[in-house]
N, C-alpha and C positions, 0 to 999 in steps of 0.2 A: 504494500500500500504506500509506503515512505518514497518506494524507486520511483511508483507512477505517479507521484506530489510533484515529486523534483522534475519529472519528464513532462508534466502540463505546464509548471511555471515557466519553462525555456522553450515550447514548442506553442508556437500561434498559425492560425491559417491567415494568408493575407493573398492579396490578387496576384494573378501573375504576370513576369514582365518579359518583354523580349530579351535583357540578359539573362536569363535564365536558361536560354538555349543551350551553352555548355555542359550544362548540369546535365541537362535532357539526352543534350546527343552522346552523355557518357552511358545513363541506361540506356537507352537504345545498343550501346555494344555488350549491353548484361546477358547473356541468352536467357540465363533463370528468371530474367522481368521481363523481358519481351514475350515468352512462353507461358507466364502466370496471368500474363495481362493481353493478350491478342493481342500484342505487337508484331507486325512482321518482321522477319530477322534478316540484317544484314542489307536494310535502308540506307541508302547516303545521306551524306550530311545536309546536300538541296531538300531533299526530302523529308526528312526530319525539318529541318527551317522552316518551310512551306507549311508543313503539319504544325508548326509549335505557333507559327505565325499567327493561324485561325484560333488555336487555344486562346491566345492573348489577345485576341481581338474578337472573342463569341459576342455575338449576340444575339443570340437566341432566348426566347421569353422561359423557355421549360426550361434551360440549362445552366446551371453556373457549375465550373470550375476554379478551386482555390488552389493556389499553393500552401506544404505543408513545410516548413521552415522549423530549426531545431539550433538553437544557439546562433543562428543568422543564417543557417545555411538551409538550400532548398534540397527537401531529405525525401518529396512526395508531392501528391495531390491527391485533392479531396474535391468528390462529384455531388452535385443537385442533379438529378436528373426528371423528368417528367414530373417539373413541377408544376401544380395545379389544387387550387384550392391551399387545406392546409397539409397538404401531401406532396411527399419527395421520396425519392430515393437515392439512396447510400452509397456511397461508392469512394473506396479509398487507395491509395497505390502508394506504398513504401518504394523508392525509387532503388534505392543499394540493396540488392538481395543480402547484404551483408549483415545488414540493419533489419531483418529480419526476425521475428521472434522474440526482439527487446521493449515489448510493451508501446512502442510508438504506432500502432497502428490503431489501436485500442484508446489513446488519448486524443488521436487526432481526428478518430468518429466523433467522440464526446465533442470535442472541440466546435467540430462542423456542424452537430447536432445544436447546439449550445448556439451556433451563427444562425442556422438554421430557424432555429425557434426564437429567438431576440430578431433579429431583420428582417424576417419574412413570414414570420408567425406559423409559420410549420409545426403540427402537431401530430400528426403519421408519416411515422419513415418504412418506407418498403428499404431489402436488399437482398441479391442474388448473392449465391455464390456457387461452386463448385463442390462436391458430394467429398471429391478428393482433396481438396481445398481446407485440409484438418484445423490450420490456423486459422482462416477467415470463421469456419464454424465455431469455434471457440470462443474468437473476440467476439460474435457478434449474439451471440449465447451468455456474456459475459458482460453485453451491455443490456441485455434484458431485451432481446429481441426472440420472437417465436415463430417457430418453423410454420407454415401455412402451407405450401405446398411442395410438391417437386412433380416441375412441369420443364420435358424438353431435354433437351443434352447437348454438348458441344465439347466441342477441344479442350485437355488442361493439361499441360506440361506433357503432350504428343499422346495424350490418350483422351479416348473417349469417356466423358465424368457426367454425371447427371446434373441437373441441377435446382439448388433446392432455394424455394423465397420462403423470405423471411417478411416478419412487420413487426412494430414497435410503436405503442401509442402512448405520449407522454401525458 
């Protein structure tokens, strides 16, 4: 409880920017995040630009993207997706498969949840994950999210995974 105190005080979501690119186009050479996350693998760097460009300049009504930053440095992002009403859905990306496993993915839902419901008055979050996806089931079981269904399947780290939604109504 003390590790994940210290880890919200130093990890905030804020918008994101065109420098940010580098950071980007280093996951982008991670296979482990590219594979966990439908990234295609072994993008150029125009490509990834082009793509990171649209990030930083969404505008779309349903969609916000934040960056996930950790002592200044951008460590992730964090998703609204089909927002509507007071319902979003959840969607988070530890950028360093390195950083993996250390409670940041888990403070920066909260975090998001927390912008989510203070700026936009969001009070149901839907979130997908992967059946194989042990971690994500975990954090988001661990935010007090409950399984609803498992509808559909797709690719997750080069196999076929089921996949199961989640809700959480604050």
């Amino acid at each position: 409880m003390n590790a994940n105190k210290n880890i919200s005080q130093c990890l905030k979501i804020r918008p994101l920017t065109i420098n940010d690119y580098e950071t980007v186009l280093k996951w982008s050479k991670d296979d482990s995040f590219c594979s966990a996350n439908g990234w295609d693998l072994n993008r150029s760097p125009e490509e990834v630009y082009s793509w990171w460009l649209k990030c930083v300049n969404n505008v779309a009504e349903d969609f916000i993207r934040m960056g996930i930053e950790l002592n200044e440095k951008l460590i992730g992002y964090a998703d609204l997706a089909c927002i509507k009403d007071n319902t979003a859905e959840l969607g988070i990306a530890i950028g360093e498969s390195g950083l993996w496993g250390k409670g940041l993915g888990y403070n920066s839902a909260i975090c998001m949840m927390e912008y989510a419901s203070k700026k936009l008055g969001i009070t149901t979050f839907n979130a997908e994950t992967h059946e194989a996806n042990v971690r994500s089931r975990k954090m988001l079981q661990k935010i007090g999210f409950k399984e609803i269904s498992r509808l559909g399947s797709e690719e997750y780290l080069g196999m076929n995974s089921q996949l199961i939604q989640y809700k959480l109504n604050l």
